[in-house]
C-alpha positions in Angstrom: -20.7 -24.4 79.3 -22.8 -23.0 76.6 -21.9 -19.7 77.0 -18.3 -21.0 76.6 -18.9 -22.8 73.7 -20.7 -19.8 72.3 -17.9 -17.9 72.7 -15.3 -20.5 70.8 -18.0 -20.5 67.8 -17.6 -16.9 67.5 -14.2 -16.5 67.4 -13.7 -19.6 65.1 -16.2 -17.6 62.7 -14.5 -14.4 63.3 -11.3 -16.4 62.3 -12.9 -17.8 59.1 -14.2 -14.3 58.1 -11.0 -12.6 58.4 -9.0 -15.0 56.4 -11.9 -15.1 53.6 -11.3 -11.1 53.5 -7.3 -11.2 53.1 -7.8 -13.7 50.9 -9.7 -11.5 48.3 -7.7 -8.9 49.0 -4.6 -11.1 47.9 -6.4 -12.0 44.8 -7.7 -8.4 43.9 -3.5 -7.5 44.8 -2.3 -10.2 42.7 -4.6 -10.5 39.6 -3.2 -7.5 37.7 -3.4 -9.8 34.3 -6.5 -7.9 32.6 -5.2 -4.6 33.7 -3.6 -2.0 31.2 -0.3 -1.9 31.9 0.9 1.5 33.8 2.3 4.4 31.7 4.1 7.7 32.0 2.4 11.1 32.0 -1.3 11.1 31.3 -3.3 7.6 31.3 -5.7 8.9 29.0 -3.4 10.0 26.7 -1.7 6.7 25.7 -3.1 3.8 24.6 -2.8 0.9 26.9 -0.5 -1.8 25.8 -1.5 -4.8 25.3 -1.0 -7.3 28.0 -1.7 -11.3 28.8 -4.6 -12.4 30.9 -5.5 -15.2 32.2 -6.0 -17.4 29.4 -2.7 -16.5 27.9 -1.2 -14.1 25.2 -3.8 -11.6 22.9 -3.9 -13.5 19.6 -4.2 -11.4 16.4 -4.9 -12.8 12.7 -3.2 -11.2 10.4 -4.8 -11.6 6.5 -2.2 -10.6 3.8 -1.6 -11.0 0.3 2.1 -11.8 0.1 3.8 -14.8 -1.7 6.9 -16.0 -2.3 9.9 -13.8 -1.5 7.4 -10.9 -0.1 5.6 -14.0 2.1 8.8 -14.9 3.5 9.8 -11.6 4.5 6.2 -11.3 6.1 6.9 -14.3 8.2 10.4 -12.8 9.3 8.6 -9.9 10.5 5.9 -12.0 12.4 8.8 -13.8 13.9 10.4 -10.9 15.2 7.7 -9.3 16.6 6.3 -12.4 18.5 10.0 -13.1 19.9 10.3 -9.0 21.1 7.7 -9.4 23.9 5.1 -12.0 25.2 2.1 -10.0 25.6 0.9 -10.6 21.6 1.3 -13.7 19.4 0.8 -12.3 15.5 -0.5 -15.3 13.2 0.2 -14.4 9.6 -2.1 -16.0 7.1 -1.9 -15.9 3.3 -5.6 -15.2 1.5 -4.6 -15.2 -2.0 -4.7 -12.1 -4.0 -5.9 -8.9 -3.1 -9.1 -9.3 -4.5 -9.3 -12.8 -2.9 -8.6 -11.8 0.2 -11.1 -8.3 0.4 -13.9 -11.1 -0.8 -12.9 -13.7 1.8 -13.0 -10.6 4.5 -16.4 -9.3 3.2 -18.2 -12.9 3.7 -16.7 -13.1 7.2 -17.7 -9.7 8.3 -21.5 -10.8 10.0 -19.9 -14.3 11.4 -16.8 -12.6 13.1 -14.6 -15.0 11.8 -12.1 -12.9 9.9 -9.0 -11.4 11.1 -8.3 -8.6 13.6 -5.5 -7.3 10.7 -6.1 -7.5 7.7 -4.0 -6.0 4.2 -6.1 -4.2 2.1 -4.4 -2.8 -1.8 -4.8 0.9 -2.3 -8.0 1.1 -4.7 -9.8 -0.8 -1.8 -9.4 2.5 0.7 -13.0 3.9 0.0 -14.5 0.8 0.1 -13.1 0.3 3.6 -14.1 3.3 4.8 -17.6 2.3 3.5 -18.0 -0.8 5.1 -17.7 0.6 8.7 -15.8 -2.6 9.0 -12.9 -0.6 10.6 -11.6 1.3 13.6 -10.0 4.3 12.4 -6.2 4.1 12.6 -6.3 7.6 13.4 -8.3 6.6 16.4 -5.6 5.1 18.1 -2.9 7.5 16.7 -4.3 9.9 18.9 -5.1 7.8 21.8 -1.1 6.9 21.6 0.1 10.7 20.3 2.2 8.9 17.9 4.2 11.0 16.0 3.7 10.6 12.0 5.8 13.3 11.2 8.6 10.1 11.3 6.7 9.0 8.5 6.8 9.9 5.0 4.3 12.7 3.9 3.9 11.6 0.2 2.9 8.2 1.6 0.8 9.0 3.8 -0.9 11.6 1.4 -3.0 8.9 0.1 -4.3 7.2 3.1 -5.4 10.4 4.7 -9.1 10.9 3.8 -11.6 13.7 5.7 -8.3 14.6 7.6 -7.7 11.1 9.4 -5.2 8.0 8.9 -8.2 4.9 8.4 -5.2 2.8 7.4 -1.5 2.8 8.0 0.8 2.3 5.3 2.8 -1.2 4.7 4.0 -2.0 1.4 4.8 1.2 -0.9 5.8 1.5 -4.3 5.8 3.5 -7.4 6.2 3.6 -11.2 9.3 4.5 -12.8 10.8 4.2 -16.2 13.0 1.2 -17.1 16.0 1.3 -20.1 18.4 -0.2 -21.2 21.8 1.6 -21.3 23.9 -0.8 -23.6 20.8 0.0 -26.3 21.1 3.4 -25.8 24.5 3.7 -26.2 24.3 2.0 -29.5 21.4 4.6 -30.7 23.5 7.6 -30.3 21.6 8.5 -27.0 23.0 9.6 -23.5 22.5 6.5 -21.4 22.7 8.6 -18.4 19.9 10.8 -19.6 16.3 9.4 -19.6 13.4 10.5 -21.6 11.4 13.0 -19.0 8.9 13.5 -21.4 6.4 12.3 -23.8 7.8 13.7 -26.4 11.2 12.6 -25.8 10.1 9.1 -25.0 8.4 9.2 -28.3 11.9 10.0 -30.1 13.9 7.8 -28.3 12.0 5.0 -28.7 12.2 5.3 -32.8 15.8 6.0 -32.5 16.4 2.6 -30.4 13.6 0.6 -32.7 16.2 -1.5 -35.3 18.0 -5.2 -35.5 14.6 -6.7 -34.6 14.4 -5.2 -31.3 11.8 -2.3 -30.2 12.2 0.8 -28.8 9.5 0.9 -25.9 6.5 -1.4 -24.4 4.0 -0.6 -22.0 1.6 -3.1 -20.3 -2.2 -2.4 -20.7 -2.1 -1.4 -16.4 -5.2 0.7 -15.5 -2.4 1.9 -12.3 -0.2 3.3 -15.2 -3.0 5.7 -16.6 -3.8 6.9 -12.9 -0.4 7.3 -12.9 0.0 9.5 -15.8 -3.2 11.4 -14.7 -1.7 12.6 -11.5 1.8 13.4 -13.0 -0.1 16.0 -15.5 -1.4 17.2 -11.6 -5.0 16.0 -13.3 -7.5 14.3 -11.4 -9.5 11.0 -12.4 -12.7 11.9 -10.9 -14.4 14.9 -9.6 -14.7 16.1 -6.0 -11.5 16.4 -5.2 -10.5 12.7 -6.7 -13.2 12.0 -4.4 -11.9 13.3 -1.6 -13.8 16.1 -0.8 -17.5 13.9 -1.5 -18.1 10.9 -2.8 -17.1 10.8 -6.9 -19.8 10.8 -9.1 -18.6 10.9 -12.4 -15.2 9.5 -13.9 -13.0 11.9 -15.9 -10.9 9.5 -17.7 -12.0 11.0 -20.8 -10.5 14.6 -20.2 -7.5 15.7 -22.0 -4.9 14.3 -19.5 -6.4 10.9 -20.6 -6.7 11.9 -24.5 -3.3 12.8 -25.0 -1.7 10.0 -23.1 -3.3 7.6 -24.8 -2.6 9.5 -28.1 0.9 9.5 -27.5 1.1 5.5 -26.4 -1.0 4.7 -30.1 0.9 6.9 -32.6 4.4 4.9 -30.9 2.8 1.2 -31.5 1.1 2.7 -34.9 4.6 4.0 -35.9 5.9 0.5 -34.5 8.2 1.8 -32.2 6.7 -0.1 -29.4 5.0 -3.1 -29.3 1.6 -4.3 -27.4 2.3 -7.4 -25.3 -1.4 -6.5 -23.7 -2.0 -6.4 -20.1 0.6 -8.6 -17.9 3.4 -6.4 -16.6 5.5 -9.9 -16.4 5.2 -9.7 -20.2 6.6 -6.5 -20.7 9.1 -7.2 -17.6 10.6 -10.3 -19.6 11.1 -9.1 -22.8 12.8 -6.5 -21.2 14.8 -8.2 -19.5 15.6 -10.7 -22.7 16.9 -7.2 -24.5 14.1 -7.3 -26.7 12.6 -4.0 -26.1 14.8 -1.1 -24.9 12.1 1.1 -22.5 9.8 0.0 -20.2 7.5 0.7 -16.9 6.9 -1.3 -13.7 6.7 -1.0 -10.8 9.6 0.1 -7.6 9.1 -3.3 -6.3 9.9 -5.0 -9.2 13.5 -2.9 -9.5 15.7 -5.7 -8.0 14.5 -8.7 -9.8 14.6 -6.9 -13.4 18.2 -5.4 -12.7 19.5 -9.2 -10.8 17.6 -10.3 -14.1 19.4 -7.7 -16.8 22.9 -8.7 -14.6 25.6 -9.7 -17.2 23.3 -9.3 -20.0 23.3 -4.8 -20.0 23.6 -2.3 -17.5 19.5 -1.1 -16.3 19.1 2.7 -16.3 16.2 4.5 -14.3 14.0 7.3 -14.6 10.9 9.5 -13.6 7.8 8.6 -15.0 7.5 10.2 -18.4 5.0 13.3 -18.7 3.9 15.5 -21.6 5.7 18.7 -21.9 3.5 21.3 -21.0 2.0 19.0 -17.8 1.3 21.0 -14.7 3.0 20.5 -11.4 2.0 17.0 -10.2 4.1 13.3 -9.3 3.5 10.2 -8.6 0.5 8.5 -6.8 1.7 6.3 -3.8 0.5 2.2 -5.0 0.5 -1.3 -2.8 -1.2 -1.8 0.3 -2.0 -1.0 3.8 -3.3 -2.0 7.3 -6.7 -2.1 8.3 -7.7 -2.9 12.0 -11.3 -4.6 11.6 -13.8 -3.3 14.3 -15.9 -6.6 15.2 -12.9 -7.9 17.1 -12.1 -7.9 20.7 -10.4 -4.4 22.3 -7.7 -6.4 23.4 -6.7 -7.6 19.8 -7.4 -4.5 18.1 -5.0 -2.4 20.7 -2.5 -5.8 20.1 -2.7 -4.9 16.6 -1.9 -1.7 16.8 1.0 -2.6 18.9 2.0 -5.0 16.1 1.8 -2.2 13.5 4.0 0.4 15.5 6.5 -2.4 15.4 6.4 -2.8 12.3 7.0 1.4 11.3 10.2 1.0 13.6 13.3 2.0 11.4 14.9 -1.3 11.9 11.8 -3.3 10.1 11.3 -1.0 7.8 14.9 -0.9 6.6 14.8 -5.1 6.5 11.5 -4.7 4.4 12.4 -2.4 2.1 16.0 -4.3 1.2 14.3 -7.6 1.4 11.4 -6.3 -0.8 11.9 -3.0 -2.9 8.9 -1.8 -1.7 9.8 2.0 0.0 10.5 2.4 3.5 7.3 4.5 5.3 9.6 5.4 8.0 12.1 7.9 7.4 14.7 6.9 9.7 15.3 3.5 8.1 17.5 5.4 4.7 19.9 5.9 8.1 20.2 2.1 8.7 23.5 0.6 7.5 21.4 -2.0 5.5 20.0 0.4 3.6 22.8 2.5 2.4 24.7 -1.0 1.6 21.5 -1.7 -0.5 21.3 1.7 -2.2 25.4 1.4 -3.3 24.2 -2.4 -4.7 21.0 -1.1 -6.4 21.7 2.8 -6.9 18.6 2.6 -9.5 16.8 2.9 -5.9 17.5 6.4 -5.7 15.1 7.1 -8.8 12.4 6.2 -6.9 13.1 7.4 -4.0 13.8 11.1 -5.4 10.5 11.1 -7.1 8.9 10.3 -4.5 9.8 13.0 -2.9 9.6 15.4 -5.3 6.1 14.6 -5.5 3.9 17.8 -5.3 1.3 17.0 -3.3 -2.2 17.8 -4.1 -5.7 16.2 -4.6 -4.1 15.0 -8.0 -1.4 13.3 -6.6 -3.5 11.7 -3.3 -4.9 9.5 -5.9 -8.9 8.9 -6.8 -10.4 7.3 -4.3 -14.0 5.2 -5.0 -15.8 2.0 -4.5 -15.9 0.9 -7.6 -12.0 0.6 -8.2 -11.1 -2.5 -9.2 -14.2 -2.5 -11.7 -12.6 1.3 -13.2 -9.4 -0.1 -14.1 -10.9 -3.1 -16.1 -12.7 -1.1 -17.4 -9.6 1.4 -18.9 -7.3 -1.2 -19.0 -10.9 -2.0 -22.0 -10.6 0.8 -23.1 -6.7 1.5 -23.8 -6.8 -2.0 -25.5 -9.5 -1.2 -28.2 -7.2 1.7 -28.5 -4.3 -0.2 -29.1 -5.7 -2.7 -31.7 -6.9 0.5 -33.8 -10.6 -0.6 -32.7 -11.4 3.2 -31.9 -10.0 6.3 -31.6 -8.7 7.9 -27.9 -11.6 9.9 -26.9 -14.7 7.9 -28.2 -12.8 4.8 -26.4 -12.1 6.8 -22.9 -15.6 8.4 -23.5 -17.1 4.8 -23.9 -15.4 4.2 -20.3 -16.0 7.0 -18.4 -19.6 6.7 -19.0 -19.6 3.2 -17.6 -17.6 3.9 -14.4 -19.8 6.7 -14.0 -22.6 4.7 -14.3 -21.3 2.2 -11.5 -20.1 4.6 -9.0 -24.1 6.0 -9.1 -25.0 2.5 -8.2 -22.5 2.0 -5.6 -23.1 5.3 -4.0 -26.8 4.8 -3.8 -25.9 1.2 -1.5 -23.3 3.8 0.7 -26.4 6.3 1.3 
């Protein structure tokens, strides 16, 4: 009897033990949630996609600086993307301004409460790079061999520092020249030919200066002297624009910085353009109003000052002026792009990324660049029917697009690149200003400046070491 009921125990155990095995072997078969999901080809060569666990899709905050129309746009994108697969729910979430939105990431850095994406402006790359904040974009470039050659080369020019992508490019514009046709016309000037130079902006802008109305005005915009720098192929700091070491020492006092701002005082001393100071809405609206005949703004800008100019004169577009005898040079890439922070979980980081690849697709880069005027990164989206419709409505486009792309690429043209950014262009923006008012003279006011900004990229370079 015992030896029978020995026997029964046994086999009941042996029965228990076996179906506690198949049962973890049904689980290990079945949970397949927080594995990467399979790929062609090499698995180290990719990087895995991101995919849901157990608690549900990978969230990613995304921090951005868009209002309005732009924000809107933002949120179509977000929508698309979350509706295209379920592995990834983007959150989109406005910080203010640039500058509001780099401070807001800075105090969240040590507390990890800050976004996994987050939109950084242009004179914020070295700062970035700096903070060791980030994960290289380049990073998972190469995990993923995707192909940049898809993408436009002048754009990317300016995000690739040491050789690598930190960033990826997301909203892309540049400056172009702004006039009004109908005022030409009545000057005696070819309203199909632009002013390409300094000299020829100078002349045109006395000829069209009469009945009240002036011939040229400028904004006070520290992005329009960089500007002007690199299409003179001159560089704004030393070290390769800071590229090839940190900068220590501004050069906005050499002779690409002289003459330009020589040029812009002898047209407002000979009152053939007027000061309206440092807002580029300023500028824009007398424009528009058909109070001034020449002006520059920004690409992004192009479809609410020609919707603006519609039944009022006929807008006319050209290269950004340079002097006569500039070397080769173009236009310096300005907006924003992506940075993926580093203090957030692999999971959102590689959901991030997949986010950003969606958004270089043709198809999204065609519906942000009609719905925005900022350029398409992605060459493939000119081929997109929406695109070409928008370029017949709005064949000013083209302008920008052909200097973009005419663009001779060199350290002049990457754009400078320091910590101290925003604080340089206030500090020009000073500078140009005292200009302006007949306060000082070009070089001893650009002098005044470059001292300063060299001063501040020694103590911000100290902090870096």
């Amino acid at each position: 009897m015992k030896s029978t009921t020995l026997k029964r125990i046994n086999i009941k155990s042996l029965i228990t033990l076996c179906m506690a095995v198949m049962m973890v072997l049904l689980a290990a078969c079945g949970n397949t949630g927080n594995q990467p999901a399979a790929s062609s080809g090499n698995k180290d060569a990719a990087a895995p996609a991101p995919t849901t666990s157990s608690k549900g899709p990978v969230k990613v905050i995304w921090w951005h600086s868009m209002s309005g129309e732009l924000g809107k746009a933002i949120d179509k994108l977000v929508t698309d993307y979350n509706a295209s697969q379920k592995n990834v729910i983007v959150e989109a979430v406005f910080q203010g301004t640039y500058d509001e939105s780099l401070n807001k990431m800075k105090a969240s850095m040590d507390s990890k409460s800050g976004p996994a994406l987050i939109q950084v402006f242009e004179i914020g790359s070295r700062f970035m790079i700096d903070s060791k904040a980030i994960t290289p974009m380049q990073k998972f470039i190469d995990q993923d061999k995707y192909d940049l050659t898809q993408l436009e080369e002048n754009i990317l020019n300016y995000y690739r520092i040491d050789g690598k992508l930190n960033a990826m490019p997301f909203n892309t514009s540049n400056p172009i020249l702004y006039y009004n046709k109908d005022m030409f016309k009545a000057a005696g000037l070819d309203p199909e030919k632009p002013p390409a130079t300094y000299e020829e902006v100078a002349k045109a802008a006395k000829a069209l200066t009469k009945d009240g109305k002036s011939g040229a005005s400028f904004a006070i915009y520290g992005w329009f002297m960089e500007q002007f720098f690199a299409n003179q192929g001159a560089e704004l700091l030393n070290n390769g624009n800071g590229r090839k070491g940190l900068a220590t020492e501004s050069m906005i006092n050499s002779d690409a910085g002289v003459k330009t701002l020589a040029w812009w005082k002898q047209m407002v001393d000979d009152k053939s353009a007027l000061n309206l100071g440092r807002k580029t809405d300023d500028t824009k609206k007398a424009f528009i109003a058909g109070q001034v005949a020449m002006t520059l703004d920004s690409t992004g800008s192009l479809r609410g000052i020609v919707d603006g100019a519609q039944g009022k004169f006929q807008v006319g577009t050209g290269f950004l002026p340079k002097p006569s005898d500039a070397k080769d040079g173009g236009v310096i890439v300005g907006g924003a792009s992506l940075y993926i922070l580093n203090n957030r979980t692999d999971d959102e980081q590689k959901a991030a990324w997949d986010f950003i690849k969606f958004l270089g697709e043709p198809k999204q880069q065609a519906y942000w660049h009609v719905n925005t005027g900022y350029f398409p990164i992605t060459k493939k989206a000119y081929d997109e029917q929406t695109v070409k419709d928008n370029l017949l409505k709005y064949p000013q486009l083209k302008t920008a697009v052909d200097q973009l792309h005419s663009t001779k690429a060199n350290t002049a043209t990457q754009g400078a690149v320091m910590g101290v950014f925003p604080e340089a262009r206030q500090l020009t923006e000073g500078a140009i200003e005292e200009v302006l008012n007949g306060k000082k003279q070009p070089k001893e006011a650009l002098d005044a400046a470059a001292k300063e900004i060299s001063g501040k990229l020694g103590t911000y370079n100290k902090t870096v070491k």
